[in-house]
gemmi code that builds the backbone of each chain (N, CA, C; Angstrom):
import gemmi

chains = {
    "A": [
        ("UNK", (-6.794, 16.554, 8.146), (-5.930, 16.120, 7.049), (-5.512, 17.335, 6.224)),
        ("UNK", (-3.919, 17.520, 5.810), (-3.411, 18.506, 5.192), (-3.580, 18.339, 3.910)),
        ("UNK", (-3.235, 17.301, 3.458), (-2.633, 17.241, 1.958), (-4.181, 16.188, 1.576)),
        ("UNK", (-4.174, 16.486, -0.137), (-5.117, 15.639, -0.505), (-5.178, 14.011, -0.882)),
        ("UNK", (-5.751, 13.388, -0.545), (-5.464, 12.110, -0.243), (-5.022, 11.341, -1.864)),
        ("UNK", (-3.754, 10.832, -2.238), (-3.294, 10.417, -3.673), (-2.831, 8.736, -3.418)),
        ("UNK", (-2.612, 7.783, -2.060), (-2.209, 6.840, -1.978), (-2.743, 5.964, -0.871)),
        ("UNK", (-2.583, 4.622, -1.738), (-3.508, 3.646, -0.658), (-2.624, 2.527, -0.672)),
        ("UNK", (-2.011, 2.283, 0.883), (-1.209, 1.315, 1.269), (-1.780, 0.315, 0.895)),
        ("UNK", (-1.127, -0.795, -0.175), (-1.703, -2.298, 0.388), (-1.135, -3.153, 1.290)),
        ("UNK", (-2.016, -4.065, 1.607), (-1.570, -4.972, 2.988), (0.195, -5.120, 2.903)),
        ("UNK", (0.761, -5.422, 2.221), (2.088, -5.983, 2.627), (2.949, -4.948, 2.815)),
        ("UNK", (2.537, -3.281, 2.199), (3.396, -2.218, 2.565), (2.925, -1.718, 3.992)),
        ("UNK", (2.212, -1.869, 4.144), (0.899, -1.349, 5.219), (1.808, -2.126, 6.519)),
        ("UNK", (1.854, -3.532, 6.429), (2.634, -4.366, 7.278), (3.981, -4.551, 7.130)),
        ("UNK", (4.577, -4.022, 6.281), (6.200, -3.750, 6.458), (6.484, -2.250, 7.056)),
        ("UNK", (5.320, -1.576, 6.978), (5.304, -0.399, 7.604), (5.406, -0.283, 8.716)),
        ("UNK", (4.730, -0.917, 9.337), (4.503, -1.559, 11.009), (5.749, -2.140, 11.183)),
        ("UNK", (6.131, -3.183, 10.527), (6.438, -4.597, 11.034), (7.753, -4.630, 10.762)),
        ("UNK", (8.611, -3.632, 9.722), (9.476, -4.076, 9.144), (10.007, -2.616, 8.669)),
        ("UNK", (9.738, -1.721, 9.271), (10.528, -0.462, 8.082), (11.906, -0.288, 8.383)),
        ("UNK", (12.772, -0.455, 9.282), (14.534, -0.952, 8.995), (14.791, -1.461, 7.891)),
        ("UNK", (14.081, -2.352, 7.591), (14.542, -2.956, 6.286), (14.231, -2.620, 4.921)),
        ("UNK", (13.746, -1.712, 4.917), (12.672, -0.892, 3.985), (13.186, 0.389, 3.967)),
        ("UNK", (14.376, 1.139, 3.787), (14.871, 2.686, 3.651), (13.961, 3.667, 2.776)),
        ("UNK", (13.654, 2.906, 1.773), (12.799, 3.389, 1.112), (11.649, 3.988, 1.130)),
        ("UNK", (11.202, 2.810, 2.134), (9.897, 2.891, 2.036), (9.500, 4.370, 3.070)),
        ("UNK", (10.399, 3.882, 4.653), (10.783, 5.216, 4.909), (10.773, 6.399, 4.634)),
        ("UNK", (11.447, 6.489, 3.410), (11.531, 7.628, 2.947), (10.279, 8.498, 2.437)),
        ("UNK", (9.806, 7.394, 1.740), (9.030, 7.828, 0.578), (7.505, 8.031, 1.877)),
        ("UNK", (7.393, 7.370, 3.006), (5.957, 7.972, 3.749), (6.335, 8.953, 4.161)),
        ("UNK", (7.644, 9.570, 4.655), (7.900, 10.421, 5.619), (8.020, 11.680, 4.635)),
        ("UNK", (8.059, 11.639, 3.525), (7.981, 12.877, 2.262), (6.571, 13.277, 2.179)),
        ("UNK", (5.683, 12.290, 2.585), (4.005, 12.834, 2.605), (3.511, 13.647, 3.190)),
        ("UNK", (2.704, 14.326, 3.207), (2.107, 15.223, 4.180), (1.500, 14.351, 4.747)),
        ("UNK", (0.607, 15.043, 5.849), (-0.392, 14.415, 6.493), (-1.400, 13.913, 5.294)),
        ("UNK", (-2.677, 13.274, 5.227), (-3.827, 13.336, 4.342), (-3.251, 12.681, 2.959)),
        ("UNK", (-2.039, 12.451, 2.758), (-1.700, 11.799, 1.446), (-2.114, 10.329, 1.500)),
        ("UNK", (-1.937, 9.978, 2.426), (-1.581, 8.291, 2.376), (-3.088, 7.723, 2.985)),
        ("UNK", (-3.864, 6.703, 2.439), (-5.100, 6.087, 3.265), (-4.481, 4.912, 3.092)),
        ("UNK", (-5.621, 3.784, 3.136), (-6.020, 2.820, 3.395), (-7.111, 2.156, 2.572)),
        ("UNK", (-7.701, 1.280, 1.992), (-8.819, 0.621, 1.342), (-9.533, 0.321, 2.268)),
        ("UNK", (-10.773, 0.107, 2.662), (-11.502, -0.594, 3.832), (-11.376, -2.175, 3.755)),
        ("UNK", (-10.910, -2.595, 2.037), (-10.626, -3.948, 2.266), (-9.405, -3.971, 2.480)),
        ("UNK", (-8.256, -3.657, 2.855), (-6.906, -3.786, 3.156), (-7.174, -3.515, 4.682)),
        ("UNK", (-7.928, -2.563, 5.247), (-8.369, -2.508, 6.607), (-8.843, -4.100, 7.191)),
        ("UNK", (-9.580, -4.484, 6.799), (-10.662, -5.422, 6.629), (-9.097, -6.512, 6.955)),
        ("UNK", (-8.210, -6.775, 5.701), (-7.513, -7.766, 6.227), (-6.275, -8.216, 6.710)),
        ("UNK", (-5.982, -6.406, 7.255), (-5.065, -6.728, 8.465), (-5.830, -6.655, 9.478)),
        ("UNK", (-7.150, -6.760, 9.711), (-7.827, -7.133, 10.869), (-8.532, -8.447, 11.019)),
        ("UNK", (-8.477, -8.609, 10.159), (-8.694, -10.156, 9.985), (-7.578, -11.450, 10.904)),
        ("UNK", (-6.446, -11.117, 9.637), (-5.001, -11.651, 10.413), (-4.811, -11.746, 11.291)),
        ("UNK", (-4.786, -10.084, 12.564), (-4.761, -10.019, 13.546), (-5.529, -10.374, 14.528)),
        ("UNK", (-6.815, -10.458, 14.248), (-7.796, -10.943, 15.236), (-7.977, -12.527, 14.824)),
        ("UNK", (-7.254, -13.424, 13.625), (-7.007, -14.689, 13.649), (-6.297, -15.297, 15.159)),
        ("UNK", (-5.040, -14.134, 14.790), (-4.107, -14.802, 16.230), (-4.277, -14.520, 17.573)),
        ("UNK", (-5.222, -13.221, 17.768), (-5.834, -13.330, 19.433), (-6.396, -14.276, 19.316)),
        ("UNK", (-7.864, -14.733, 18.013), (-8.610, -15.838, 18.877), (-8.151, -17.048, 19.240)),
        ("UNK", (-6.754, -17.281, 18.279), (-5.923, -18.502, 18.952), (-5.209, -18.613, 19.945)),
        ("UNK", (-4.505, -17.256, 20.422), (-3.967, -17.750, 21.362), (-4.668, -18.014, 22.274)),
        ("UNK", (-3.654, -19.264, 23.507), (-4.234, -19.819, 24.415), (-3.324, -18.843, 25.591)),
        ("UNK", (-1.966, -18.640, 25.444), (-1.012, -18.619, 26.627), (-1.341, -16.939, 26.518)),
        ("UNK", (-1.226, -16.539, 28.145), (-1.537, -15.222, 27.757), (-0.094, -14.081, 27.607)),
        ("UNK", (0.679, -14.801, 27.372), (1.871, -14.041, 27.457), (1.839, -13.870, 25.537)),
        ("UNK", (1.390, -14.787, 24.499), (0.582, -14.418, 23.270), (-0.176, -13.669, 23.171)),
        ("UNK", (-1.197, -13.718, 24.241), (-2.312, -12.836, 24.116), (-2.310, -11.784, 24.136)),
        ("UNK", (-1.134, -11.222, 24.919), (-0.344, -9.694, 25.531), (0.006, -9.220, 24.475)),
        ("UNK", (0.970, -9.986, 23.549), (1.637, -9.599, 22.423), (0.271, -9.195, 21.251)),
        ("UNK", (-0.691, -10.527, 21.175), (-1.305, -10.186, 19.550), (-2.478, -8.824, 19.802)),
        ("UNK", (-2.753, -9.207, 21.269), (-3.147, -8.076, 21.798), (-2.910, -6.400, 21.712)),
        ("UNK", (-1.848, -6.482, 21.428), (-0.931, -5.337, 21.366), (-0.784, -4.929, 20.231)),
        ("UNK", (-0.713, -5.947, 19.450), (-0.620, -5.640, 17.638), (-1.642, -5.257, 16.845)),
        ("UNK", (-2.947, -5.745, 17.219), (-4.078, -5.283, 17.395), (-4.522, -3.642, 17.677)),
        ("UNK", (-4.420, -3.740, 19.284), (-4.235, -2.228, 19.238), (-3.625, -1.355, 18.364)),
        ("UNK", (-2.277, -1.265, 18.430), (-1.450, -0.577, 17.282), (-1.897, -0.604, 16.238)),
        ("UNK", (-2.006, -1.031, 15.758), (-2.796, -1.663, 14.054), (-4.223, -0.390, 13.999)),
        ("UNK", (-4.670, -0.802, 14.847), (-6.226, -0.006, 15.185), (-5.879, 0.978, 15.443)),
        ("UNK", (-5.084, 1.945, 16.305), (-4.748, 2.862, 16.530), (-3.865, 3.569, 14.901)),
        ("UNK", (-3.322, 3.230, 14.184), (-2.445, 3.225, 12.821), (-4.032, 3.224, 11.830)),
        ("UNK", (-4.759, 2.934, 11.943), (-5.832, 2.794, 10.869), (-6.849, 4.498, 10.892)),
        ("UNK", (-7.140, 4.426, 12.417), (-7.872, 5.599, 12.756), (-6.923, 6.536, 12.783)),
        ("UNK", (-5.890, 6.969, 12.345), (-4.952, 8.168, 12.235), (-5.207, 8.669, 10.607)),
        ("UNK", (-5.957, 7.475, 10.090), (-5.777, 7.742, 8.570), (-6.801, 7.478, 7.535)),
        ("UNK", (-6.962, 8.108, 6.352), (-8.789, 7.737, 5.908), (-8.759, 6.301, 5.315)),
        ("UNK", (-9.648, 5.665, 5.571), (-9.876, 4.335, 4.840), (-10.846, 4.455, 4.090)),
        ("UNK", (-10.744, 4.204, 2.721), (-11.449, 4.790, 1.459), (-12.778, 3.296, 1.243)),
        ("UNK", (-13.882, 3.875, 1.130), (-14.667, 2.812, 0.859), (-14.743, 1.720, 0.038)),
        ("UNK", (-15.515, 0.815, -0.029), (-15.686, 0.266, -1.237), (-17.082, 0.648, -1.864)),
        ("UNK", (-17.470, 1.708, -2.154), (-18.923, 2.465, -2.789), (-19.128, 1.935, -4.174)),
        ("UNK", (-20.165, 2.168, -4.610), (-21.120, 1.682, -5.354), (-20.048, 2.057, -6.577)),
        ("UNK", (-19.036, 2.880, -6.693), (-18.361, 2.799, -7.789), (-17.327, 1.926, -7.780)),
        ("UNK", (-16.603, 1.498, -6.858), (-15.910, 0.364, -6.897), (-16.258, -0.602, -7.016)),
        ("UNK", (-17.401, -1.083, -6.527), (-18.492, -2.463, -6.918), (-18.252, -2.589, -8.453)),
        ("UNK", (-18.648, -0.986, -9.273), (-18.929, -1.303, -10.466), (-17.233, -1.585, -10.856)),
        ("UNK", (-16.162, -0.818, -10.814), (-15.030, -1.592, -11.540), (-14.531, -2.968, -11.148)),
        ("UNK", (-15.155, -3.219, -10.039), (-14.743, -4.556, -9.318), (-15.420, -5.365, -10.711)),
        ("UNK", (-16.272, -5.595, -10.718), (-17.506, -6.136, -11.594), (-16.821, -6.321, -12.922)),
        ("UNK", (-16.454, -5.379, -13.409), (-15.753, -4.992, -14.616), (-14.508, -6.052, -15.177)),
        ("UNK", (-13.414, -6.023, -13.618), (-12.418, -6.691, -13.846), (-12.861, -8.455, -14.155)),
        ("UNK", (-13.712, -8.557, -13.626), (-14.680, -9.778, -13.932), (-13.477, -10.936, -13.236)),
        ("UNK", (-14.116, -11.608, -13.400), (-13.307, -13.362, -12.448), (-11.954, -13.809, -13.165)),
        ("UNK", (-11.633, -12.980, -14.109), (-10.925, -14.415, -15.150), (-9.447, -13.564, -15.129)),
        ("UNK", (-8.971, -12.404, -14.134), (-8.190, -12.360, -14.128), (-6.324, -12.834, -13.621)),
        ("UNK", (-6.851, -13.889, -13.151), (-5.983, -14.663, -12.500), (-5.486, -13.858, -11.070)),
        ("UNK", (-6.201, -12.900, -10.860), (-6.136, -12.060, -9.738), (-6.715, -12.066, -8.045)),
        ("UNK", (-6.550, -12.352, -7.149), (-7.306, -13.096, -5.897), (-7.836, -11.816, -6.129)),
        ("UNK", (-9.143, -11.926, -5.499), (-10.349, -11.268, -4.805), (-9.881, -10.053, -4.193)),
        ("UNK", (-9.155, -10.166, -3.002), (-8.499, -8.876, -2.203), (-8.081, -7.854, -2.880)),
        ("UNK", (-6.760, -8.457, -4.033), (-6.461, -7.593, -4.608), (-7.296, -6.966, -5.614)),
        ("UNK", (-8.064, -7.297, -6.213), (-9.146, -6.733, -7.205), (-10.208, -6.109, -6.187)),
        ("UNK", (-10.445, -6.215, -5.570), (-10.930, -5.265, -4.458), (-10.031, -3.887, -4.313)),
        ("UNK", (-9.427, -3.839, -3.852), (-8.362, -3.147, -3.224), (-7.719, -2.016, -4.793)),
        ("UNK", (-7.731, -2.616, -5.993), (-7.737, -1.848, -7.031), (-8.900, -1.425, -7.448)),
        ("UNK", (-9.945, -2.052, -7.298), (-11.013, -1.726, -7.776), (-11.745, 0.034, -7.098)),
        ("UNK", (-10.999, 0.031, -5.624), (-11.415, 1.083, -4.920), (-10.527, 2.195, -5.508)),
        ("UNK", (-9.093, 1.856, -5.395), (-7.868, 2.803, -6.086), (-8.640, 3.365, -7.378)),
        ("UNK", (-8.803, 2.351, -7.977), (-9.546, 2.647, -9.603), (-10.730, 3.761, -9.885)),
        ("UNK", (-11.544, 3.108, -8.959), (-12.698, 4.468, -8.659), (-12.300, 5.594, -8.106)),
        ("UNK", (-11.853, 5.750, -7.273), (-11.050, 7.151, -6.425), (-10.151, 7.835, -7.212)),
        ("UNK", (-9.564, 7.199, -8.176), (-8.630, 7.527, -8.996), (-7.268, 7.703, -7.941)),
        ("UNK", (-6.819, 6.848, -7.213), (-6.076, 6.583, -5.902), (-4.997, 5.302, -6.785)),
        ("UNK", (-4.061, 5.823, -5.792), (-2.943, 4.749, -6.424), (-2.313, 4.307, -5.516)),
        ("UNK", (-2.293, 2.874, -6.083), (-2.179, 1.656, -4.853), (-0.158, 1.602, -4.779)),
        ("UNK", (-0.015, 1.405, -3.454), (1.428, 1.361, -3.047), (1.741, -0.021, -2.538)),
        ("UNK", (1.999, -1.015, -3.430), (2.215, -2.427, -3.340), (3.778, -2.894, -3.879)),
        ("UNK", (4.207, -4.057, -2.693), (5.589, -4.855, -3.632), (4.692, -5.652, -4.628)),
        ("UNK", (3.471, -5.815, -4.782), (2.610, -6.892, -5.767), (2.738, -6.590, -6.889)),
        ("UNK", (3.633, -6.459, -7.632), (3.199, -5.296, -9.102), (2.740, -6.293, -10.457)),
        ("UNK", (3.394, -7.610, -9.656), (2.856, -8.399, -11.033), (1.317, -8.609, -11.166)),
        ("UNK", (0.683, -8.744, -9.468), (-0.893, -8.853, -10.234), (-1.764, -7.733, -10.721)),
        ("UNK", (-1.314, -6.393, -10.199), (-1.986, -5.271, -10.076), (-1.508, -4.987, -11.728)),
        ("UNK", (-0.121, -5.135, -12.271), (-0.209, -5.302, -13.669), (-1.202, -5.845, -14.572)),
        ("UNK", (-2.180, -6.992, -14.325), (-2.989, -7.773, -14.441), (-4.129, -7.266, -14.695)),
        ("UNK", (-4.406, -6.174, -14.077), (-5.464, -5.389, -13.862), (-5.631, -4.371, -14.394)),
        ("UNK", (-6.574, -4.066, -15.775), (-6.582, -2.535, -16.605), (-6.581, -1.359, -15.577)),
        ("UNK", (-5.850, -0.238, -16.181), (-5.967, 0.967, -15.559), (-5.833, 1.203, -14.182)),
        ("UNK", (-4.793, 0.241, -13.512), (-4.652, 0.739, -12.285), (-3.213, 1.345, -11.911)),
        ("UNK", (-3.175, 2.119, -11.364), (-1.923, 2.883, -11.188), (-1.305, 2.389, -9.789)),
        ("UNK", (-0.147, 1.816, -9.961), (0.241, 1.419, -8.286), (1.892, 1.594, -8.644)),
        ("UNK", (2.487, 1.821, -7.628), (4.222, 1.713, -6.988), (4.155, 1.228, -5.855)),
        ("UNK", (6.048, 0.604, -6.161), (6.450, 0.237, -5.526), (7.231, 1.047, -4.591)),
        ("UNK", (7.129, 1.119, -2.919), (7.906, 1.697, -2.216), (8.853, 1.128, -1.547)),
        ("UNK", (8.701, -0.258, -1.897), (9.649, -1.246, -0.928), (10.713, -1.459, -1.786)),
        ("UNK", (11.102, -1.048, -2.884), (12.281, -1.198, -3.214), (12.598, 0.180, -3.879)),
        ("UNK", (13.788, 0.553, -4.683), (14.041, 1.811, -5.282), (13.857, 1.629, -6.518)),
        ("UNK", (13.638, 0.402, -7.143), (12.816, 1.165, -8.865), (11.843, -0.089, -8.694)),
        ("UNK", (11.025, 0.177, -9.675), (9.690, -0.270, -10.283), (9.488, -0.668, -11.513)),
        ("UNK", (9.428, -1.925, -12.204), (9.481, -1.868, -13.429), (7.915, -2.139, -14.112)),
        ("UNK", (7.309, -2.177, -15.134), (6.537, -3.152, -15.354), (6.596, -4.659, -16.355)),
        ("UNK", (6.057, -4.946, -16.091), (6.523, -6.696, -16.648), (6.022, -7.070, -17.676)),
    ],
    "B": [
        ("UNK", (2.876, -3.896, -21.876), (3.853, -2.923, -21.479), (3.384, -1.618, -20.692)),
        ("UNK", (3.891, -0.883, -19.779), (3.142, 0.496, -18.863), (4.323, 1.410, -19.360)),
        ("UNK", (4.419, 2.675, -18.956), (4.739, 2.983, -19.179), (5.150, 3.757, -17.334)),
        ("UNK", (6.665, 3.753, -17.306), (7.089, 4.217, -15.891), (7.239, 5.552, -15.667)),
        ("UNK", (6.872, 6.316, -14.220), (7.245, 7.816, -14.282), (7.731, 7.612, -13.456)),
        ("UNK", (8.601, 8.422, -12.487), (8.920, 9.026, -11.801), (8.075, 9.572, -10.747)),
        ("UNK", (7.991, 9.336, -9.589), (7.604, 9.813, -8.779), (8.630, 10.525, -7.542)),
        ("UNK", (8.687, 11.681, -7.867), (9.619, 12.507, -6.927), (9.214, 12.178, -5.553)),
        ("UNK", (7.696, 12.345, -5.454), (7.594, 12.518, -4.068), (7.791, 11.216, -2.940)),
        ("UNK", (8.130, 10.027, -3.660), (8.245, 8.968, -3.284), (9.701, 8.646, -3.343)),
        ("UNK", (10.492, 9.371, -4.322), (11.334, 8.615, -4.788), (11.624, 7.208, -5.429)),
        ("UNK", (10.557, 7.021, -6.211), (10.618, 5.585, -6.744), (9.939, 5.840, -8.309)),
        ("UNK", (9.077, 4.482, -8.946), (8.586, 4.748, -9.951), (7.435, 4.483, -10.145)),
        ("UNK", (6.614, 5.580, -10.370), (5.047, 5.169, -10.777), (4.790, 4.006, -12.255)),
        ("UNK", (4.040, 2.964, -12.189), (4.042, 2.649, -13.036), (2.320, 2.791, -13.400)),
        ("UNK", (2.254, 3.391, -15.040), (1.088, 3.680, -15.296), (1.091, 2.222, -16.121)),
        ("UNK", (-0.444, 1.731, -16.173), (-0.562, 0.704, -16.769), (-0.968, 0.551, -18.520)),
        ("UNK", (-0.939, -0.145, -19.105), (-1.089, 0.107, -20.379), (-2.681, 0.316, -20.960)),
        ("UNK", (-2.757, 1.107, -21.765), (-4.272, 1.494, -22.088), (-4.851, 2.593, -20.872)),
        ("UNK", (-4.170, 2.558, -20.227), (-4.523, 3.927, -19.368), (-5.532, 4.967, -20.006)),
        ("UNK", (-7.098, 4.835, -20.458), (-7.583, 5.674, -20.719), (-7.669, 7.148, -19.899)),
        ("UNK", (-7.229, 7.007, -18.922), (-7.567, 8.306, -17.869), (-6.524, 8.544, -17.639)),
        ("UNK", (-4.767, 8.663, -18.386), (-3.655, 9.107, -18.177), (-3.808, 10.985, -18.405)),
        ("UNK", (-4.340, 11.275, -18.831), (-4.172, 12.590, -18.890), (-4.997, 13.322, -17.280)),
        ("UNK", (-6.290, 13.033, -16.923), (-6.440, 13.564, -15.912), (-6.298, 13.378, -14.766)),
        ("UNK", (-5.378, 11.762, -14.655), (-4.526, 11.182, -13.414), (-2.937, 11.584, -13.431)),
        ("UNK", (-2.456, 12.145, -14.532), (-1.049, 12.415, -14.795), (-1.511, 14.044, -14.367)),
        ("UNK", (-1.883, 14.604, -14.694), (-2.440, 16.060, -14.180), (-2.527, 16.080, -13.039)),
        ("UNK", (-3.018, 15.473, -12.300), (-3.341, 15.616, -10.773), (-2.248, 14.988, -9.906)),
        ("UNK", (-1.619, 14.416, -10.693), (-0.103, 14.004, -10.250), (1.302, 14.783, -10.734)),
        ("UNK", (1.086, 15.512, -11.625), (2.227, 16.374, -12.113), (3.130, 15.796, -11.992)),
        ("UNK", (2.886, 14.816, -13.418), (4.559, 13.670, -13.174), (4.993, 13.602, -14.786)),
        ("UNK", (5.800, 14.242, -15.130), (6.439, 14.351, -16.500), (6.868, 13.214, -16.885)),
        ("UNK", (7.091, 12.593, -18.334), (7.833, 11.354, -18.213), (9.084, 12.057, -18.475)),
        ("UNK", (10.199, 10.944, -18.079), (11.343, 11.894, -17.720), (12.123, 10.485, -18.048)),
        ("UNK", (13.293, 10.895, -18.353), (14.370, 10.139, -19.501), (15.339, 9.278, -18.130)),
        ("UNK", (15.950, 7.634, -18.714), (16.564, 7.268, -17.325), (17.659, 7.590, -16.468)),
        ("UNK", (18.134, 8.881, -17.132), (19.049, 9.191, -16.312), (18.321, 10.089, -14.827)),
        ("UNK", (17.466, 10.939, -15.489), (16.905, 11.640, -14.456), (16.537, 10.540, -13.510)),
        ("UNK", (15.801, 9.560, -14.017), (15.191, 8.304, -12.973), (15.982, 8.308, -12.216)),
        ("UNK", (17.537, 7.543, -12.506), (18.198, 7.145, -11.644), (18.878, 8.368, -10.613)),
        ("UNK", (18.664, 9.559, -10.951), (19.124, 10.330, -10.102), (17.881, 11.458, -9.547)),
        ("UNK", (16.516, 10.383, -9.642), (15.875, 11.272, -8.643), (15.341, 10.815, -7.284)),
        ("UNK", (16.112, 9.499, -7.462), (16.108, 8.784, -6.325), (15.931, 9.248, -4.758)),
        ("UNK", (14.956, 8.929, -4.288), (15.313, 9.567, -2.684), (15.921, 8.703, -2.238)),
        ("UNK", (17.049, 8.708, -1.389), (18.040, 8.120, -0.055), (17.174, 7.945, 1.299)),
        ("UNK", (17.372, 7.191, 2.057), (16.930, 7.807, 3.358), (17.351, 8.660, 4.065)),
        ("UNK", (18.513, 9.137, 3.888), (19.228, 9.893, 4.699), (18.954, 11.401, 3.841)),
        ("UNK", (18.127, 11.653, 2.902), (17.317, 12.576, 2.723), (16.797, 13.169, 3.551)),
        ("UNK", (17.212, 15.107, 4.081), (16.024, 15.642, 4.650), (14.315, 15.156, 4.226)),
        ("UNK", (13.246, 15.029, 5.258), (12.412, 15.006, 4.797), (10.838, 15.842, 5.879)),
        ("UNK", (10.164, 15.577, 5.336), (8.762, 16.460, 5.804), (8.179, 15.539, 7.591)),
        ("UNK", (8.087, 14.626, 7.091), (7.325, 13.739, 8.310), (5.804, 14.318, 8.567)),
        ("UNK", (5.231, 12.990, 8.761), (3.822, 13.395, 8.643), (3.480, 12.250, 9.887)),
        ("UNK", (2.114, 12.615, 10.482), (1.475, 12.142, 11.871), (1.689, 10.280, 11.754)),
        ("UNK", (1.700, 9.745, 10.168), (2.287, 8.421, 10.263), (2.774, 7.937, 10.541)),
        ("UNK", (4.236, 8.773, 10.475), (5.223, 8.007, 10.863), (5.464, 7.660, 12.181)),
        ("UNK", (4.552, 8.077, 13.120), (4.689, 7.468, 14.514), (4.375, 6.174, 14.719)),
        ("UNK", (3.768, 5.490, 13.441), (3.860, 4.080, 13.866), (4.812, 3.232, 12.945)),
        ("UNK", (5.551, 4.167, 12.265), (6.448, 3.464, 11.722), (7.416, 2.418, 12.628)),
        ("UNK", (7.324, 1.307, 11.591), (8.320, 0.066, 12.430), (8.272, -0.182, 14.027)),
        ("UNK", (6.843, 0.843, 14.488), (6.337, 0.503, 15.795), (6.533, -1.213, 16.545)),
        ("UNK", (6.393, -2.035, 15.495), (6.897, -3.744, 15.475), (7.837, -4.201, 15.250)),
        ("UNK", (8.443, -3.511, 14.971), (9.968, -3.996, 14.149), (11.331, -4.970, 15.175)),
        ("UNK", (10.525, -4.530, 16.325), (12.066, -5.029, 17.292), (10.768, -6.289, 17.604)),
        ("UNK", (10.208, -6.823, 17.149), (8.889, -7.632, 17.774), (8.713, -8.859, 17.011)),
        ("UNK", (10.146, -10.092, 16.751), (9.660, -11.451, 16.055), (8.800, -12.179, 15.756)),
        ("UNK", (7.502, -11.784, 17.128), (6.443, -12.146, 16.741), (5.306, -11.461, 15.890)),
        ("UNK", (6.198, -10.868, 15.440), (5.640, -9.872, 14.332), (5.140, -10.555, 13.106)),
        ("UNK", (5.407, -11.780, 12.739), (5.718, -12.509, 11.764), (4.658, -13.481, 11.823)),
        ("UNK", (4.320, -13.897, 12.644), (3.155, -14.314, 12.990), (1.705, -13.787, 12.065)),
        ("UNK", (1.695, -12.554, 12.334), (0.706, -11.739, 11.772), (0.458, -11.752, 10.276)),
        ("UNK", (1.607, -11.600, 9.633), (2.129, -12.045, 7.867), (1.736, -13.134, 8.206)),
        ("UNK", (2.155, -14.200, 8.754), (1.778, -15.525, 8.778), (0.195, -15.664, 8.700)),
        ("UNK", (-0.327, -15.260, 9.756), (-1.911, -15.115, 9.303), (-2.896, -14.663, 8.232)),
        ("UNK", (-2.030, -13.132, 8.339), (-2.668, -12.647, 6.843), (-2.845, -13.925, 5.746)),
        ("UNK", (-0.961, -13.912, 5.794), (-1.088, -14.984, 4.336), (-1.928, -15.847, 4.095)),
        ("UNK", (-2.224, -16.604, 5.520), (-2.878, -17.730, 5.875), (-4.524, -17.893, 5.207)),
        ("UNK", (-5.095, -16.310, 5.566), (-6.288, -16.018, 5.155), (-6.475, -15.957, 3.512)),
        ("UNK", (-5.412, -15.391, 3.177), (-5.267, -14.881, 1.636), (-5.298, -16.530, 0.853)),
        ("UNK", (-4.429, -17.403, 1.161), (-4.665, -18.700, 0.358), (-6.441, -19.449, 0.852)),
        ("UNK", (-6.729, -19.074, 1.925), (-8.015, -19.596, 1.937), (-8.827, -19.198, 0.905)),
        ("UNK", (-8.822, -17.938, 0.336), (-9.575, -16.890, -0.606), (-9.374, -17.666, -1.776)),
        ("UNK", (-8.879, -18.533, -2.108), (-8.374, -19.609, -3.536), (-8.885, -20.843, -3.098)),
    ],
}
model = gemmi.Model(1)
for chain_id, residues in chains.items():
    chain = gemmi.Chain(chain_id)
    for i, (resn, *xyz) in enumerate(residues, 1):
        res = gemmi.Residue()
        res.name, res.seqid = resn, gemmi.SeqId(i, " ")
        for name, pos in zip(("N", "CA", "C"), xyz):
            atom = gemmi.Atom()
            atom.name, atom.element = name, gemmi.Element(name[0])
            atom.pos, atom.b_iso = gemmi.Position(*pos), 0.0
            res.add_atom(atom)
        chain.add_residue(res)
    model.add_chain(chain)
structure = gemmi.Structure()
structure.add_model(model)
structure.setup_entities()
């Protein structure tokens, strides 16, 4: 890794990254300006695009599905190990803890800031209204060209 | 209310959140001035911006020609309302 690590995809940039960057110029832009080593991952954002994905292998039945989720899988896995996935350590526990239950915030995402928060890492989400929600976390938007807060 | 910067290297806008006790040694390590909206609007990156490219982008939109791509969002999501 070149550059020092300053950003942590969340799931829906993470998967428009993959899934969708034509439609995303931006977003484009703004990974391909990174060095190597800039950009990670959360281990819980790891955690649940592997989740997702290994939802739809264990369902499929037809294997011409299986080929496909199969495949997405791989890729996915192969896209994860190219890049650091930042823990959830005993200091993120503690800001997790902190943000306490009552933020009207799902679990994932207070996870997923809670790690940004400790690392002092800044989360790259279209989510901005809940991560607003959440003291002291620093996140942008790359999927569109401005960012406001609310 | 947050307060928005500029993020050159993204081309977009950082938004710092309000009460930011640790704005000074996260704005330091980010070297991000606040900067007035005209600059905003014209520090925009384009895509059609020269740019650096880094070992990521090889899986960029790796799915993109792949409908059943959607599926996968579909699942995620799927998992995420279980979490409620």
């Amino acid at each position: 890794m070149n550059g020092e690590l300053r950003y942590l995809l969340d799931t829906d940039t993470a998967s428009n990254f993959l899934g969708r960057l034509p439609s995303f110029p931006q977003l484009k832009a703004a990974m391909d300006s990174q060095p190597d080593g800039a950009v990670g991952v959360s281990i819980t954002v790891a955690e649940e695009m592997l989740k997702g994905q290994i939802k739809n292998t264990q369902q499929a039945t037809r294997p011409a599905a299986m080929l496909k989720f199969y495949r997405f899988l791989q890729g996915t896995l192969s896209f994860l190990q190219d890049m650091e996935i930042v823990p959830f350590d005993q200091a993120a526990a503690s800001e997790y803890e902190a943000f306490g239950g009552a933020t009207g915030v799902g679990s994932w995402d207070r996870r997923n800031a809670a790690i940004a928060k400790a690392h002092g890492l800044i989360v790259v989400t279209a989510n901005s209204r809940d991560y607003d929600r959440l003291p002291d976390v620093w996140h942008v938007n790359w999927c569109t060209a401005q960012e406001t807060n609310s | 209310m947050g307060i928005v910067r500029v993020d050159p290297s993204a081309g977009c806008f950082l938004v710092r959140p309000a009460g930011d006790a640790r704005k000074s040694s996260l704005a330091t390590r980010l070297n991000r001035p606040e900067v007035s909206g005209s600059q905003l609007a014209s520090s925009n990156v384009s895509s059609s911006q020269p740019v650096g490219g880094n070992r990521l982008m090889k899986y960029g939109g790796m799915f993109a020609s792949d409908p059943e791509w959607s599926a996968v969002e579909a699942a995620i999501k799927a998992n995420r309302e279980d979490e409620w």
